[in-house]
NUPA-508529 format. One line per 5 residues: for each residue x, y, z of N, C-alpha, C, O, CB. Coordinates in steps of 0.05 Angstrom, whole numbers. Glycine has a CB too. Example, Ala and Ser with C-alpha at 12.3 -4.5 7.8 and 13.67 -1.06 7.14 Angstrom:
<drenzas>
264,-114,156,246,-90,156,264,-66,156,285,-66,169,226,-89,181  257,-45,142,273,-21,143,258,1,157,268,23,161,282,-12,114
</drenzas>
This chain:
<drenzas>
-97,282,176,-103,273,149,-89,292,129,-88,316,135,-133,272,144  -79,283,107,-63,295,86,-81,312,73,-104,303,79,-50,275,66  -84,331,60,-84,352,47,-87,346,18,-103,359,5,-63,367,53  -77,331,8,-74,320,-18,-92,306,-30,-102,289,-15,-54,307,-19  -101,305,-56,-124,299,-64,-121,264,-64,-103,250,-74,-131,315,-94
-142,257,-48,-147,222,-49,-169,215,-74,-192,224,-75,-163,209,-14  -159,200,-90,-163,193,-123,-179,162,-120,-174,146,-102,-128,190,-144  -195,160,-140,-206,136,-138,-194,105,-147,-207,86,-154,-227,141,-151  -158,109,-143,-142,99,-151,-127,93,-125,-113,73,-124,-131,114,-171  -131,110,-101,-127,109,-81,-142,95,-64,-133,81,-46,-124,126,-76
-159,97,-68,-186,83,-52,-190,54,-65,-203,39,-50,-218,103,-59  -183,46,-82,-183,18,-101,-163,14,-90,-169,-6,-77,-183,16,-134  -132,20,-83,-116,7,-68,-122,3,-35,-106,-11,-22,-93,21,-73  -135,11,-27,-144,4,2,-161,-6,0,-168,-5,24,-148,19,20  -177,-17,-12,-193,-34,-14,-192,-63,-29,-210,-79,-32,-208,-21,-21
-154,-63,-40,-163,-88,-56,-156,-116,-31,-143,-116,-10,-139,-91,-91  -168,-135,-43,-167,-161,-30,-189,-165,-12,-196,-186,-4,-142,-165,-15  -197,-145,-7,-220,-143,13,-245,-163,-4,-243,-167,-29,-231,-106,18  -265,-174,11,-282,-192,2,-310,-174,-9,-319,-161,10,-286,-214,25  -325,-170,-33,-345,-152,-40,-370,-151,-21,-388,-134,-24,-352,-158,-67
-371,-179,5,-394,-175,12,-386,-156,51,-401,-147,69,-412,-212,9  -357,-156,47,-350,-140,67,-367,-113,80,-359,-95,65,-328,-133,58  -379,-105,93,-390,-85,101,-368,-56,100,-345,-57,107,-401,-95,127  -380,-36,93,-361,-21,100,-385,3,113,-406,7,101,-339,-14,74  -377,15,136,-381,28,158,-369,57,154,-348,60,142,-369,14,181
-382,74,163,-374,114,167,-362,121,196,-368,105,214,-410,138,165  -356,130,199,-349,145,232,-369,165,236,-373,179,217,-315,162,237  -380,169,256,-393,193,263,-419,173,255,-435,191,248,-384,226,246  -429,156,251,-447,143,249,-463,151,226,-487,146,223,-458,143,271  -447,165,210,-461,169,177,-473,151,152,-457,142,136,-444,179,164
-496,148,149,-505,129,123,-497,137,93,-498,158,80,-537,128,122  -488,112,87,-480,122,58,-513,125,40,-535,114,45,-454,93,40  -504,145,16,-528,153,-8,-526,139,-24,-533,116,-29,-528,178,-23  -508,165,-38,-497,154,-62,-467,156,-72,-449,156,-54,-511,164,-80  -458,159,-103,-431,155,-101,-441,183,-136,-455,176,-154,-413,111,-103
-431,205,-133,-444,221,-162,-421,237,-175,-406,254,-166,-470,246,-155  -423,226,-198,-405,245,-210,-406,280,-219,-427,290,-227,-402,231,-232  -386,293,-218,-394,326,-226,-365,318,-241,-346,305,-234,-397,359,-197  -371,333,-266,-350,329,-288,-339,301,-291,-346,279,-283,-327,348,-284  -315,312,-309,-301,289,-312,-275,279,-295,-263,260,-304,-295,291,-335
-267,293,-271,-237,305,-258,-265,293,-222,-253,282,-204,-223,361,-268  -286,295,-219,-289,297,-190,-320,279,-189,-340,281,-203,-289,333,-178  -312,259,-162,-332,236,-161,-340,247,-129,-322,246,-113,-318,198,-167  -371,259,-119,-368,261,-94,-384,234,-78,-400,220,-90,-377,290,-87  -377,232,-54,-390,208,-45,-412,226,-19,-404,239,0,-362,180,-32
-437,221,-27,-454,233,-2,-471,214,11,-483,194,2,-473,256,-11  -469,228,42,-485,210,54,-519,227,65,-523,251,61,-464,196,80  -537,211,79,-559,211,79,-558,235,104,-580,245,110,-571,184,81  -541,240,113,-544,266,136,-540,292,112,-526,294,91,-512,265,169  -557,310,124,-549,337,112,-523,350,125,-511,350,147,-574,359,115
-521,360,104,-488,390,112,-500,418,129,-506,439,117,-470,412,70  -505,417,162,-511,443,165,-495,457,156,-476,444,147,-516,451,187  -492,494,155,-490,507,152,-481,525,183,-496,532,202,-506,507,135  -450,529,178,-443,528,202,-446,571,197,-437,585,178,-407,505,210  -461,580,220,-446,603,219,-418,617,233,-406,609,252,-461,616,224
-413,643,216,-383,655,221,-382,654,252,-362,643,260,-377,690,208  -399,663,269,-398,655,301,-385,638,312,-364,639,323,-417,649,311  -408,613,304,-391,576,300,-376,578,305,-366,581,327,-384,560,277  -363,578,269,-337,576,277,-316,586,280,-293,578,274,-332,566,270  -325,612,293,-304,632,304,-297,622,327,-273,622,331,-313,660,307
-316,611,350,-319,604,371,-309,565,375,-301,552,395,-349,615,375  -313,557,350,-297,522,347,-285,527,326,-302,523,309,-316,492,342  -273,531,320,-248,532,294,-241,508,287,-236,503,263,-218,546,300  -238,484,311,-232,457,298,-261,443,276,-262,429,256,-225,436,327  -279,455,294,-308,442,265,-303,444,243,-296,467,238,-338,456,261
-304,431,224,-302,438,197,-329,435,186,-338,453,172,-281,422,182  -344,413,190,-365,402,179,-385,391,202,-377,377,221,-355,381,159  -420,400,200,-442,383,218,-455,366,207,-475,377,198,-462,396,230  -455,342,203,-484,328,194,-503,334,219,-499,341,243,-482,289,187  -528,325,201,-555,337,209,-565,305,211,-559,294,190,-573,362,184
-580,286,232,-595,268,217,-625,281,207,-642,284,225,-599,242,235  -630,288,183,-656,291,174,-685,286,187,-704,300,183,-657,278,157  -683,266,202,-710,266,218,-706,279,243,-721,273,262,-722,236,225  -689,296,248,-678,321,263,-695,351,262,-702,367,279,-647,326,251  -697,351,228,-699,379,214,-729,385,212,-743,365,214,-686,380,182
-742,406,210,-760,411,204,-760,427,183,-751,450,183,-770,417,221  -776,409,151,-773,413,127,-794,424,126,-811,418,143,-768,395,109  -798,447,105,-821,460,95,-831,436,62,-821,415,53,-810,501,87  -844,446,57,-861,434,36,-835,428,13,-830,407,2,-888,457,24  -826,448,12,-796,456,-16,-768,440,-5,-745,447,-9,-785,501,-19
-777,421,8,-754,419,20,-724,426,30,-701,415,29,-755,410,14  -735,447,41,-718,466,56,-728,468,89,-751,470,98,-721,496,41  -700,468,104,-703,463,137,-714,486,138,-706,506,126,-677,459,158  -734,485,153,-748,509,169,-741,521,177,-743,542,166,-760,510,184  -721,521,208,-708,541,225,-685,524,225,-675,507,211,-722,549,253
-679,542,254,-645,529,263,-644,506,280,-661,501,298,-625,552,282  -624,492,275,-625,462,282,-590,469,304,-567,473,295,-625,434,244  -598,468,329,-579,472,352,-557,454,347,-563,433,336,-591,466,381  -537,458,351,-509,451,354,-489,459,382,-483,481,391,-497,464,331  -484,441,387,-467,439,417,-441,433,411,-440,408,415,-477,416,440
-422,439,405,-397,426,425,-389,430,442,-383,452,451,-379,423,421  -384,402,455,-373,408,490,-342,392,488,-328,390,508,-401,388,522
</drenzas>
């Protein structure tokens, strides 16, 4: 994958002609949220898995990981909604 920033000008061209009741699907079996803006320059799109928090170990030891979703009914939330402990990660 390119490096280069993909624009919502970009994403409207891969998507035109397509029919609106088309489904559109994640890899890694991710649910879409929402779609939120921060400023005026950046639109992020999040889905319903959380972002663990990989430590320097991690990914000292997988360097290709970049990113974990979590599915949420995985985690054990405290009251403040914050994960309790550590939520295991494998790659094999």
């Amino acid at each position: 994958m390119s490096s280069e920033k993909f624009t919502v000008g970009d994403m409207k061209r891969k998507l035109v002609g397509l029919d609106d009741s088309l489904e559109l699907t994640f890899s890694g079996g991710l649910t879409f949220y929402r779609i939120k803006r921060y400023g005026d320059d950046e639109v992020y799109i999040e889905f319903d898995e959380a972002v663990g928090d990989l430590t320097d170990a991690f990914k000292k030891r997988n360097p290709g990981v970049k990113v974990a979703f979590i599915e949420t009914s995985a985690a054990d939330w405290s009251e403040d909604g914050i994960v309790g402990g550590p939520i295991s990660v494998t790659v094999t």
